[in-house]
KELOKOL-178803 format. One record per residue (C-alpha): x, z, y negated; residue in one letter. Coordinates in Angstrom, 2 decimals. Example, Ala and Ser with C-alpha at 12.3 -4.5 7.8 and 13.67 -1.06 7.14 Angstrom:
// KELOKOL-178803
{{12.30,7.80,4.50},'a'}
{{13.67,7.14,1.06},'s'}
This chain:
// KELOKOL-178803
{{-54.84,50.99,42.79},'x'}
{{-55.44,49.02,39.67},'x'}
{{-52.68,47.94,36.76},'x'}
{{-53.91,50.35,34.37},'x'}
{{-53.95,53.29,36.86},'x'}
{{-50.26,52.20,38.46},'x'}
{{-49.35,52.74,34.31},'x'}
{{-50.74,55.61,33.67},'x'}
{{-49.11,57.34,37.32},'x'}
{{-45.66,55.96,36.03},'x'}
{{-46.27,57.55,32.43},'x'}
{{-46.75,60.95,33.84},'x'}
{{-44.15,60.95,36.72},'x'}
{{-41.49,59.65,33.62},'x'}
{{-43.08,62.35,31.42},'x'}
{{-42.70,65.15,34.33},'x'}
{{-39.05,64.28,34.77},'x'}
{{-38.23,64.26,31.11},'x'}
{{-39.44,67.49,31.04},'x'}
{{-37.79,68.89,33.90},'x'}
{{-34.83,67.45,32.29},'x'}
{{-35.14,70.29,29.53},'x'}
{{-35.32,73.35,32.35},'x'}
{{-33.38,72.13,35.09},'x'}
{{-30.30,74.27,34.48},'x'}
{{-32.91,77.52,34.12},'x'}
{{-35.17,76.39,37.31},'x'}
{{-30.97,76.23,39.20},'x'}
{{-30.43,79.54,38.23},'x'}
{{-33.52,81.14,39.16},'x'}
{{-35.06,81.76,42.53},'x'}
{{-37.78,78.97,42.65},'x'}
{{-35.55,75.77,43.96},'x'}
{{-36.61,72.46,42.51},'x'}
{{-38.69,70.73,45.66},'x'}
{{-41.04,73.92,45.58},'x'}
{{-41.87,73.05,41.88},'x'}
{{-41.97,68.93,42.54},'x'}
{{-44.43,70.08,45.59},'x'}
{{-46.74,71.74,43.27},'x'}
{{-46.84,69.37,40.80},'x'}
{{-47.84,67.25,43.50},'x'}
{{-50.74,69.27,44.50},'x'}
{{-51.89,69.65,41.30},'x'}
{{-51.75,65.24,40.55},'x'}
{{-53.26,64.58,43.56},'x'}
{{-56.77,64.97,45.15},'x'}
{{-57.07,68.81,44.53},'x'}
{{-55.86,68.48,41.18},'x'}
{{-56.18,66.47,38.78},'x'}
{{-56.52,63.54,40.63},'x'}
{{-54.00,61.34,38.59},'x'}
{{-51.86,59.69,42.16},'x'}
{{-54.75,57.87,44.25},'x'}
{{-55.70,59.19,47.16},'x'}
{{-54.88,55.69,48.60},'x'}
{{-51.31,56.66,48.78},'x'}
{{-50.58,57.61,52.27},'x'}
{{-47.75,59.47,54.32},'x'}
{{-45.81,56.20,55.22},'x'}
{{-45.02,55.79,51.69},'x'}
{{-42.90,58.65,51.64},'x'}
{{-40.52,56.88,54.60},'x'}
{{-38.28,54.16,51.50},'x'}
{{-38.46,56.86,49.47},'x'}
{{-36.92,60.07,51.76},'x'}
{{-34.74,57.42,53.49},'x'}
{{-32.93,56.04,50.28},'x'}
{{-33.08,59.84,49.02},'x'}
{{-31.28,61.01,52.30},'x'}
{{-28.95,57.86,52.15},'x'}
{{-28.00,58.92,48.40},'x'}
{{-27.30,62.50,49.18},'x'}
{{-25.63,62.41,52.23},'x'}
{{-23.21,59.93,50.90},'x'}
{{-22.42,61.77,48.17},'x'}
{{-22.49,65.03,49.84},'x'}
{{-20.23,64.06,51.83},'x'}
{{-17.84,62.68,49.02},'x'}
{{-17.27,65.55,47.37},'x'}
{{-16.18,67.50,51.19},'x'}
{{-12.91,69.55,51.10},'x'}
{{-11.07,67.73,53.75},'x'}
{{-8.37,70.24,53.87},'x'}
{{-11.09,73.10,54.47},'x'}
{{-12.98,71.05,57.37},'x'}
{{-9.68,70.55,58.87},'x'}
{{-8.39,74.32,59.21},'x'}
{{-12.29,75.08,59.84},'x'}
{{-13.72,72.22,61.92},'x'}
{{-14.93,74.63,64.67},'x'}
{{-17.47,75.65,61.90},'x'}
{{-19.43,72.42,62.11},'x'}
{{-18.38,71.30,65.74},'x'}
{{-19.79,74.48,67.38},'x'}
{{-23.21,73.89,65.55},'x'}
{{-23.63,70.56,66.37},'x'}
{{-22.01,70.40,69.81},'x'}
{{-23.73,73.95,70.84},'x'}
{{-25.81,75.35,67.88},'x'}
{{-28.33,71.79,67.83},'x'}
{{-28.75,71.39,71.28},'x'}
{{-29.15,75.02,71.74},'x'}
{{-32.02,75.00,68.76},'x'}
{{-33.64,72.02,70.45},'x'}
{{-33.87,73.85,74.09},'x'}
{{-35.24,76.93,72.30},'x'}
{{-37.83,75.07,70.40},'x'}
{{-38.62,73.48,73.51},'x'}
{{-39.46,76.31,75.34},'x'}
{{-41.70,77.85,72.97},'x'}
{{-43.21,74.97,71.89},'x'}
{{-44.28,74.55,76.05},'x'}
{{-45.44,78.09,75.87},'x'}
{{-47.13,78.31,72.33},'x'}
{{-49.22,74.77,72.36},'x'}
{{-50.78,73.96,75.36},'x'}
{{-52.21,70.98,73.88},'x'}
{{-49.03,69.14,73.97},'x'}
{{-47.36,67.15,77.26},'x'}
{{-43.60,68.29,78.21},'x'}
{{-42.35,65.51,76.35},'x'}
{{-43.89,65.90,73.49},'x'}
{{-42.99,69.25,73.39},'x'}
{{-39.33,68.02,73.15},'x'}
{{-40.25,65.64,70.40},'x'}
{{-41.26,68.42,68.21},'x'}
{{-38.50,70.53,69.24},'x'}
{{-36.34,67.38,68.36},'x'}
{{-37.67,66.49,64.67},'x'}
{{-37.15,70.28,63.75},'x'}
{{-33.69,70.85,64.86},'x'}
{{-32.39,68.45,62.26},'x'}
{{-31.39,70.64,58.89},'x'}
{{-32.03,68.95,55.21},'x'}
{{-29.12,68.52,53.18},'x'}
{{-31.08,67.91,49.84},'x'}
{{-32.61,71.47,50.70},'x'}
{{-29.06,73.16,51.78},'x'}
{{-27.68,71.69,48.11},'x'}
{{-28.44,74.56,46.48},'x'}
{{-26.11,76.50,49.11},'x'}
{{-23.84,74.32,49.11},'x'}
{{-22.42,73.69,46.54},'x'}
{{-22.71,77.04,45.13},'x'}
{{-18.97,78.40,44.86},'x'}
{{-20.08,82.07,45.34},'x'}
{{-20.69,81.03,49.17},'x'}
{{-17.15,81.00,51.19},'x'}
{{-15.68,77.30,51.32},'x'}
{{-15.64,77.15,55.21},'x'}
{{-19.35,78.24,55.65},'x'}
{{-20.44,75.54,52.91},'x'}
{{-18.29,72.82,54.38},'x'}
{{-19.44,73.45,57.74},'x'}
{{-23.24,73.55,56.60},'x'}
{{-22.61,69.93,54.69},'x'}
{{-20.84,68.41,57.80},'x'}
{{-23.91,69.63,60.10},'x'}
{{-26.79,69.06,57.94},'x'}
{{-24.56,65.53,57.32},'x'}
{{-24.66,64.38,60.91},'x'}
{{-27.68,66.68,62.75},'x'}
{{-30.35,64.54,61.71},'x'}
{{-28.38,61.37,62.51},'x'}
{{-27.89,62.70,66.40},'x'}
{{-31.41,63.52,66.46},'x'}
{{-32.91,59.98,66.14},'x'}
{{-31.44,58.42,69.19},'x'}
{{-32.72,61.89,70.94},'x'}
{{-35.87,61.42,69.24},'x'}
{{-35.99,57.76,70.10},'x'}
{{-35.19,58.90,74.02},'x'}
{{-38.08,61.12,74.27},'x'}
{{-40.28,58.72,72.33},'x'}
{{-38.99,55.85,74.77},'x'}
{{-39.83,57.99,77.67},'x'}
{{-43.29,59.47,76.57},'x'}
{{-44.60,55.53,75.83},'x'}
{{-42.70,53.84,78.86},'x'}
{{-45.36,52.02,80.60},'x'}
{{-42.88,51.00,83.36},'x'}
{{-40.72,54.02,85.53},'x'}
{{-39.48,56.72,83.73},'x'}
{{-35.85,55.66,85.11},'x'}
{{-36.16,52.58,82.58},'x'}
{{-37.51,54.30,79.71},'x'}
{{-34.29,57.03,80.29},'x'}
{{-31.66,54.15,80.80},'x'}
{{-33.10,52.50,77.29},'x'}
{{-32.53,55.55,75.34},'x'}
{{-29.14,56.65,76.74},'x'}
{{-28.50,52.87,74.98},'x'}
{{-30.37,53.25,71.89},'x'}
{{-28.27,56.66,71.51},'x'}
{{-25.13,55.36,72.12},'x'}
{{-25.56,51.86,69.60},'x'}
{{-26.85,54.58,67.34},'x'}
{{-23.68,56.44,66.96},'x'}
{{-20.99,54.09,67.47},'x'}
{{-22.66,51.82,65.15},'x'}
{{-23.53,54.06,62.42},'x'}
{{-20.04,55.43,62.20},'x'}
{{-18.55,51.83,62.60},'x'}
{{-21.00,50.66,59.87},'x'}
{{-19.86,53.54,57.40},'x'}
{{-16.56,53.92,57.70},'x'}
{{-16.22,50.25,57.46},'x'}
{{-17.77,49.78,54.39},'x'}
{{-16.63,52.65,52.81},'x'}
{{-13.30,51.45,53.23},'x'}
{{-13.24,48.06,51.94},'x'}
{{-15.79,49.47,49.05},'x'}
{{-12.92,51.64,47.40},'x'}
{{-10.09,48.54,48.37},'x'}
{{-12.24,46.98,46.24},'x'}
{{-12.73,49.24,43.38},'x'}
{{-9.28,49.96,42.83},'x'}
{{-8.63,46.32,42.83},'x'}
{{-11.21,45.85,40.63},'x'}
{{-10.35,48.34,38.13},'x'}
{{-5.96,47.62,38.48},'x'}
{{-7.09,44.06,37.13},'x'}
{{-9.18,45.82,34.27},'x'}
{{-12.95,43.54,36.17},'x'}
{{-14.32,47.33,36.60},'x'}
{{-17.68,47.50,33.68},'x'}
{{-17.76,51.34,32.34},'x'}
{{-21.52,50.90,33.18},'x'}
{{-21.90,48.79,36.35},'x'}
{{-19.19,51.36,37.67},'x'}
{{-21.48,53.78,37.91},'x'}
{{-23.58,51.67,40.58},'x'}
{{-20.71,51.11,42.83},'x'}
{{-21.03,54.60,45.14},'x'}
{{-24.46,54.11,45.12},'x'}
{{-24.53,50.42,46.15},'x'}
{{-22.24,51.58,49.25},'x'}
{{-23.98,54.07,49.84},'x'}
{{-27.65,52.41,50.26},'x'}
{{-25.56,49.51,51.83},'x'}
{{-24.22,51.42,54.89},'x'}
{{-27.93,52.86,55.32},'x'}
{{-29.10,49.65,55.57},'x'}
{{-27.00,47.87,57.77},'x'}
{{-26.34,50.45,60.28},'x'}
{{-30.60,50.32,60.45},'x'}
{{-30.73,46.66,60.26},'x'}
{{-28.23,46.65,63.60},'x'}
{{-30.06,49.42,65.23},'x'}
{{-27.61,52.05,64.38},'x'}
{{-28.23,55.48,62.65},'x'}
{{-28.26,54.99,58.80},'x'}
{{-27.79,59.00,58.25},'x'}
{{-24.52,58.20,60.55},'x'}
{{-23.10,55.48,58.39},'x'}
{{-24.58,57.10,55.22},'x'}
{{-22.50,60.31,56.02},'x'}
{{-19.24,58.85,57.72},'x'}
{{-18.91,56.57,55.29},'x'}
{{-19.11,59.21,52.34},'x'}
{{-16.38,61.48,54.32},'x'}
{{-13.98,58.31,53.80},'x'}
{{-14.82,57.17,50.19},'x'}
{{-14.71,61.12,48.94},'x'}
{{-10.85,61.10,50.80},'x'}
{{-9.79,57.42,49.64},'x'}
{{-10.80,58.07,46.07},'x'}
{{-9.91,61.51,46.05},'x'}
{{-8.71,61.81,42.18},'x'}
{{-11.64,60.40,41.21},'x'}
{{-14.67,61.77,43.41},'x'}
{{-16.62,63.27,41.02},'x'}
{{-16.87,60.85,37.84},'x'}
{{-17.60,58.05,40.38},'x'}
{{-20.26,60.03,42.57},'x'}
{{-21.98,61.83,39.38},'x'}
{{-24.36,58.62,38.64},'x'}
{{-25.37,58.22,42.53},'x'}
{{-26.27,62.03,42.60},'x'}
{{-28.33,61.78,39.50},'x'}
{{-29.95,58.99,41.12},'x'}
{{-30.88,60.87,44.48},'x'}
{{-32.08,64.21,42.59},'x'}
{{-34.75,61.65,40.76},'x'}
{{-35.82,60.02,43.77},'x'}
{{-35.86,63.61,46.00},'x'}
{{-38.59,64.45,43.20},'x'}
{{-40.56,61.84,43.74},'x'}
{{-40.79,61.87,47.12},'x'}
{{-41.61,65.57,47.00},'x'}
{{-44.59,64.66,44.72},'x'}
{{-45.62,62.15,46.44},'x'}
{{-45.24,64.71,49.81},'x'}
{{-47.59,67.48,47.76},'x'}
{{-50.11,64.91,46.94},'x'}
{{-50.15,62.40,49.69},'x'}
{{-49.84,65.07,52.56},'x'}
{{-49.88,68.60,51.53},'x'}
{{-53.16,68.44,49.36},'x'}
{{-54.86,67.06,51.95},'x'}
{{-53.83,69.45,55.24},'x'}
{{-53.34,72.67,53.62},'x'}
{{-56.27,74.61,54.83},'x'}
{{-55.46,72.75,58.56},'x'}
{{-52.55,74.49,60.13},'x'}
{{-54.06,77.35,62.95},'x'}
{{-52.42,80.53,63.48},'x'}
{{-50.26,79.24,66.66},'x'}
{{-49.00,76.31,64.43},'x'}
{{-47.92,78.79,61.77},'x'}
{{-46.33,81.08,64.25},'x'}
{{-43.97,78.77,65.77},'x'}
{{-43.26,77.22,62.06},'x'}
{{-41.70,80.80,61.22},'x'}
{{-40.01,81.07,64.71},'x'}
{{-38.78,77.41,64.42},'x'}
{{-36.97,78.74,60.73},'x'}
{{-35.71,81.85,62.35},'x'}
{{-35.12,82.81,66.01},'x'}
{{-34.79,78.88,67.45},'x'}
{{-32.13,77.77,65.00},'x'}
{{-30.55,81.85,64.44},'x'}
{{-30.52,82.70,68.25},'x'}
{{-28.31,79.31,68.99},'x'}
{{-26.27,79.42,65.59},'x'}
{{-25.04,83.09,66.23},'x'}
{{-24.57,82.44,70.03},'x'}
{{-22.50,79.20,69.28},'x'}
{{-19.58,81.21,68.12},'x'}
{{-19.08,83.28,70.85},'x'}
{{-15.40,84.15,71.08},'x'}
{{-14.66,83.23,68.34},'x'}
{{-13.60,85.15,64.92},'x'}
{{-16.48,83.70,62.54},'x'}
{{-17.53,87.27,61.00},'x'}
{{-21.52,88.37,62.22},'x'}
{{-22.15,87.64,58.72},'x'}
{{-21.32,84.03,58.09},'x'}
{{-22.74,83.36,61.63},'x'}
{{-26.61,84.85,60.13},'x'}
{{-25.53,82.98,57.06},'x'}
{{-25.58,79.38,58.33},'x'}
{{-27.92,80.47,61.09},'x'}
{{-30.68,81.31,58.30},'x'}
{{-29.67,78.23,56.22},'x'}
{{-31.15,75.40,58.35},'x'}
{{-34.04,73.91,55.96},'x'}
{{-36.12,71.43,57.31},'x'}
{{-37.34,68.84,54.65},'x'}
{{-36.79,65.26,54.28},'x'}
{{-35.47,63.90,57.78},'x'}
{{-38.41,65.69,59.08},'x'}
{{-40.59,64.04,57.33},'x'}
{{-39.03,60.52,58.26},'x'}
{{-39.39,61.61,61.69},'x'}
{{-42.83,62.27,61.70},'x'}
{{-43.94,59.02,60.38},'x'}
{{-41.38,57.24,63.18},'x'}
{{-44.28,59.43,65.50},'x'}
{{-46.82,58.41,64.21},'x'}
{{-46.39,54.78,64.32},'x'}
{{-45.26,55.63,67.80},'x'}
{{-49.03,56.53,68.16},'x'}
{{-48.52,59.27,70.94},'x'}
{{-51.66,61.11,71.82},'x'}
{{-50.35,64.67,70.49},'x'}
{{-48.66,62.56,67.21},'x'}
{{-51.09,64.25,64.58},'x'}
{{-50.39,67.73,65.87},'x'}
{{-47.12,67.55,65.76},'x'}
{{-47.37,65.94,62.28},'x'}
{{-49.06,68.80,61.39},'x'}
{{-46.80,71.23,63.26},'x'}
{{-44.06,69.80,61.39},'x'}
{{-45.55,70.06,58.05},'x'}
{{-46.27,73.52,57.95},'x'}
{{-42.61,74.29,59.26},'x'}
{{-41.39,71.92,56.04},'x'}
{{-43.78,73.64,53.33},'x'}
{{-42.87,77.17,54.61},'x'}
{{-39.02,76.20,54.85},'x'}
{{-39.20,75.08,51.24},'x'}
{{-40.72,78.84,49.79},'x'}
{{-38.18,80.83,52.52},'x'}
{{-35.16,79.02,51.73},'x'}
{{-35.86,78.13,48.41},'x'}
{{-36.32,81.70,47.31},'x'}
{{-33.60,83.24,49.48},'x'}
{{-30.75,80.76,48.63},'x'}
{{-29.65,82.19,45.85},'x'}
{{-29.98,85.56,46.44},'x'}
{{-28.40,85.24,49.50},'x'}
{{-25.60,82.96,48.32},'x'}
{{-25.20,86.11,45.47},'x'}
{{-24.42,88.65,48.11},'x'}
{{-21.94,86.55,50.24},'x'}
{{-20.12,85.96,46.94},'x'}
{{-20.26,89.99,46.57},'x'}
{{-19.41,90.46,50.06},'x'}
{{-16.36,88.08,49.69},'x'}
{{-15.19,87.92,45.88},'x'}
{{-11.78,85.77,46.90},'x'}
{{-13.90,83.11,48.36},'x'}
C-alpha cells in the first residue's frame, strides 16, 4: 500500500467518523447498534465495494486493534461497576462463569462433535471454547442501559469482563494438546500451567497497577502536577498498561484489563466518570475501526462461504448452547425465569472471538480455517440478533420492572 493510498484510507475513515459523530445519539436510540453499521461500511470500502482499504490488509491486523479495543472497554467497563450491587448480587455473575461458561462450552462441544464431522475431538473443543466467551463492547448497549434491572447488568459486565479472560488459558490447553508432538500427558500438564500463570498473573498485574495508578493521581492532583488535558490519558494509560504487562509475563491481559478497572472504578469512586469519559471515547473510535477493518478484511471476502451446517450451529451457538446452561445455572435459586432468558439471550460474540481465531490460526491446526469460518458466521449473525433485539428487549424488562 502506497503513501498516497495510506492518505486517502485515513481521509475517509476520519471523514466516516466525523460523520457518525453527527448521528450517533439517533443510531443509540434506534434498533441498528453501531458495529452492524461500521461492518457495512466495511463491506462497502473494501473489495466488494468500493475498493478504497486494499485488499492487502489481512485478518491479523485486526488482533492490536480488537486487543487495545477490548483492553479500553473492559477497563472502563469495569470502572463504572456498582460495587454495592455486585456485592448483594454476586451469585449473578459467579453462577455464569463458574456453571453457565463451562456449561456453554460442554454444550457447544457436543454439537459441534455431532454437527461437523470434519473436525478432530479437540478441535471441536477449540471452537466450543472461542464461542463461549461473550463481547462486552457488544453487551454495552445492554448494559448500560438503566431500563435493564441493576443486578442483571452488573452481572452481564462482570461475566462478559472475565469470560473471555478464562477462556484463553482453556483455549491455550486445547491448542497445547491438539499440537503436542510429545504425550498428551505433557501437552495437559503445560496447559494446567499456562492456565494457572494466566489468572493469578492477570489479576496480580491489574489490581497492582490499578492501585498505585490512582495513589498516584491523587497525589498528583493534591500537589496541583495533574494537566486538565494529559488527565484525560491517565485511565487509559493504565488501562493499556495492565494489558500489556499481564501479556508480556504470560498472563491474561482481559484479566488484568478487567480486575484492574474493578479497583480504579472503587478507589476513585467520586470521580469515575469525568476520569473514564476520555478512555471510553477512545475505545468506541478504535471498536469502529476494527469493525471496518473486520467487514472489509474478512467479511467481504467469506460471505458467500459459510454452508448450511456452519450456519446452523452459528444460531444454536447464540441460542440453545449459551440459554440451556445460563437458565440451568440458577437452579435453586430465586433469579426470576425472566432475567435468567435475559442474560441467557445476551451473550454476543464479537471481538475476543475474533482475537481467538487469529491465536488459531497462527496455531496452524489442520481444521484452523473452518473454525475461522465457523466463528465468523456466529460473530456476523450475533451482531444483526443482538444488535436489533437489545433495545427492544432492554424496553420490555424496563416495562416489566419500572422500579429497576
Amino acid at each position: 500500500m502506497n503513501l498516497e493510498h495510506v492518505y486517502a484510507v485515513m481521509s475517509v475513515l476520519a471523514g466516516i467518523v466525523f460523520l457518525y459523530t453527527l448521528v450517533a445519539k439517533r443510531i443509540e436510540n434506534s434498533v441498528i447498534s453501531g458495529p452492524i453499521v461500521y461492518v457495512g461500511l466495511g463491506l462497502l470500502l473494501g473489495e466488494k465495494g468500493f475498493g478504497i482499504i486494499s485488499g492487502s490488509i489481512e485478518g491479523n491486523d485486526l488482533r492490536p486493534f480488537a486487543d487495545l479495543t477490548l483492553a479500553l472497554i473492559l477497563f472502563s467497563d469495569a470502572a463504572h461497576s456498582n460495587l454495592r450491587v455486585l456485592k448483594e448480587k454476586a451469585i449473578y455473575p459467579a453462577r455464569m462463569l463458574l456453571l453457565g461458561l463451562p456449561g456453554a462450552i460442554i454444550v457447544g462441544f457436543l454439537l459441534a462433535v455431532v454437527i461437523f464431522d470434519v473436525l478432530s475431538v479437540i478441535e471441536a473443543a477449540i471452537l466450543a471454547t472461542m464461542l463461549a466467551a461473550t463481547d462486552a463492547a457488544l453487551g454495552k448497549a445492554v448494559i448500560s442501559n438503566p431500563k435493564v434491572p441493576a443486578p442483571v447488568r452488573e452481572g452481564l459486565n462482570v461475566e462478559s469482563g472475565l469470560n473471555d479472560g478464562l477462556c484463553v488459558p482453556i483455549l491455550l490447553l486445547l491448542i497445547s494438546i491438539a499440537t503436542s508432538s510429545a504425550d498428551t500427558e505433557i501437552g495437559v500438564s503445560h496447559g494446567i500451567m499456562v492456565f494457572a500463570e494466566e489468572l493469578g498473573i492477570g489479576m496480580l498485574v491489574g489490581l497492582s497497577l490499578a492501585y498505585v495508578g490512582a495513589k498516584l493521581l491523587y497525589w498528583s492532583a493534591k500537589i496541583a502536577w495533574l494537566s486538565e488535558v494529559w488527565g484525560q490519558l491517565t485511565v487509559g494509560a493504565i488501562a493499556l498498561c495492565s494489558f500489556g504487562l499481564a501479556q508480556t509475563l504470560h498472563g491474561s491481559g482481559y484479566i488484568a484489563a478487567f480486575t484492574g478497572g474493578l479497583l480504579f472504578g472503587h478507589l476513585v469512586s467520586r470521580h469515575t466518570h469525568r476520569l473514564v469519559l476520555a478512555t471510553e471515547s477512545i475505545a468506541e473510535l478504535l471498536a469502529m475501526l476494527t469493525w471496518i477493518l473486520f467487514g472489509a478484511a474478512v467479511v467481504g471476502r467469506i460471505l458467500g462461504l459459510f454452508s448450511a451446517n456452519m450456519v446452523v450451529y452459528s444460531l444454536l451457538s447464540l441460542s440453545v448452547v449459551r440459554m440451556l446452561p445460563i437458565y440451568l445455572s440458577f437452579s435453586k435459586t430465586d433469579v426470576p425465569a425472566k432475567h435468567r432468558l435475559f442474560m441467557g439471550w445476551f451473550g454476543p460474540r464479537g471481538l475476543a472471538s475474533i482475537v481467538f481465531t487469529i491465536i488459531v490460526l497462527d496455531a496452524e491446526l489442520p481444521g484452523a480455517k473452518f473454525i475461522a469460518l465457523a466463528v465468523t458466521c456466529t460473530v456476523i449473525l450475533s451482531l444483526i440478533l443482538h444488535g436489533v433485539s437489545a433495545r427492544f428487549l432492554a424496553e420490555r424488562m424496563g416495562k416489566d420492572e419500572p422500579d429497576s
